[in-house]
KOLZA-657786 format. One record per residue (C-alpha): chain; y, x negated, z; residue in three letters; residue number from 0. Coordinates in steps of 0.1 Angstrom, whole numbers, padded with zeros to 4 digits. Layout:
# residues N
ATOM   unit       Y       X       Z   code   pos
ATOM      A       Y       X       Z    ALA   NUM
...
END
This chain:
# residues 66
ATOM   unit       Y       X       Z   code   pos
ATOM      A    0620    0058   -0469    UNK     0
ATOM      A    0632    0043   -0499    UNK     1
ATOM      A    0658    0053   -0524    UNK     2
ATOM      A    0636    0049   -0557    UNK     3
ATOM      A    0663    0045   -0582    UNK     4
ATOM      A    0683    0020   -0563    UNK     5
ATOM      A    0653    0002   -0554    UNK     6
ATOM      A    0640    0001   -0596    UNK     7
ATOM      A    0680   -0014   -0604    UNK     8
ATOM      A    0677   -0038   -0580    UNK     9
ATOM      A    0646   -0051   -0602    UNK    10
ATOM      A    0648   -0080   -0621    UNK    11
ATOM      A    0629   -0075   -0658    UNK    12
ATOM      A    0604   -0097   -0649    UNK    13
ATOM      A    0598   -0076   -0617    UNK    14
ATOM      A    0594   -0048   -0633    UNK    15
ATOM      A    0571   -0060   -0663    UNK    16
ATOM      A    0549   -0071   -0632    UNK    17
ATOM      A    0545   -0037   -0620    UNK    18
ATOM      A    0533   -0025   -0656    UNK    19
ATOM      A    0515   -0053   -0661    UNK    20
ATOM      A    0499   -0066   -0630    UNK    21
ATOM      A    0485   -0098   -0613    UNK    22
ATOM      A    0450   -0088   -0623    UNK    23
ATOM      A    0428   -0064   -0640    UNK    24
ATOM      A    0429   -0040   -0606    UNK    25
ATOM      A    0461   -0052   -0585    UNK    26
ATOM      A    0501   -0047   -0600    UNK    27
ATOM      A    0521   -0078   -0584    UNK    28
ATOM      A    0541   -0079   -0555    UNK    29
ATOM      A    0578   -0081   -0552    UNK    30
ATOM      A    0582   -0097   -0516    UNK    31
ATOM      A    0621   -0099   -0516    UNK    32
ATOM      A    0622   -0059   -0520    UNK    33
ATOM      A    0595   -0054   -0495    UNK    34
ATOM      A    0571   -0040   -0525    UNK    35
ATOM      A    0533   -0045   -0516    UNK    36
ATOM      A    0507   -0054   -0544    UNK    37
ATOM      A    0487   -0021   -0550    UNK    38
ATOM      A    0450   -0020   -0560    UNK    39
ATOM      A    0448    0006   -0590    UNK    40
ATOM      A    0415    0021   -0609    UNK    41
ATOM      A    0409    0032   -0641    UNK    42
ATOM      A    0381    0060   -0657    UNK    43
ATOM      A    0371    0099   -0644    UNK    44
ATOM      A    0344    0088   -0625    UNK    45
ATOM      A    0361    0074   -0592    UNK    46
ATOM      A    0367    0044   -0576    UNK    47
ATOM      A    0349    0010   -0587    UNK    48
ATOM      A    0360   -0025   -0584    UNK    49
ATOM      A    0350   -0051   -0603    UNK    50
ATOM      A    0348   -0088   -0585    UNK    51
ATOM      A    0349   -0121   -0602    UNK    52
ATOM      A    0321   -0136   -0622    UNK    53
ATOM      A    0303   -0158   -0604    UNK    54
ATOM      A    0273   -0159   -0629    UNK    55
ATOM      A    0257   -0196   -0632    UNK    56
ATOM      A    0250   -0192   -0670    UNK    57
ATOM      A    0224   -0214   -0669    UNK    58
ATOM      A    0205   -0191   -0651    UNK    59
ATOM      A    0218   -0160   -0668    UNK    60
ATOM      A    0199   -0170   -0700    UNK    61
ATOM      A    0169   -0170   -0679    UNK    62
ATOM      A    0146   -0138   -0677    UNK    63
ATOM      A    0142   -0119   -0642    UNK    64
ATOM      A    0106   -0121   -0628    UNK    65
END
């Protein structure tokens, strides 16, 4: 187990704005040399969703479905 507060002070700034602000829209970032793992969040009451990358052509996107 962990002792929170001396873990947060021996944070850089930088480590610590990663947390808030996160390595992508659903993941905060890692901090290897603390041992901190990259944690998958979600937003919104209605549970759990998880949104991939685009991989739309949008040549075809413009195109209607049959």
């Amino acid at each position: 187990m962990h002792d929170i507060d001396k873990l947060i002070s021996e944070m850089t700034l930088e480590e610590k704005a990663g947390l808030c602000s996160g390595a992508d829209f659903w993941h905060t970032k890692k901090v290897d040399r603390l041992g901190i793992p990259d944690v998958m969040v979600s937003d919104g009451p209605h549970g759990l969703r998880k949104q991939d990358i685009d991989t739309v052509d949008p040549k075809k996107a413009s195109k209607p479905y049959a």
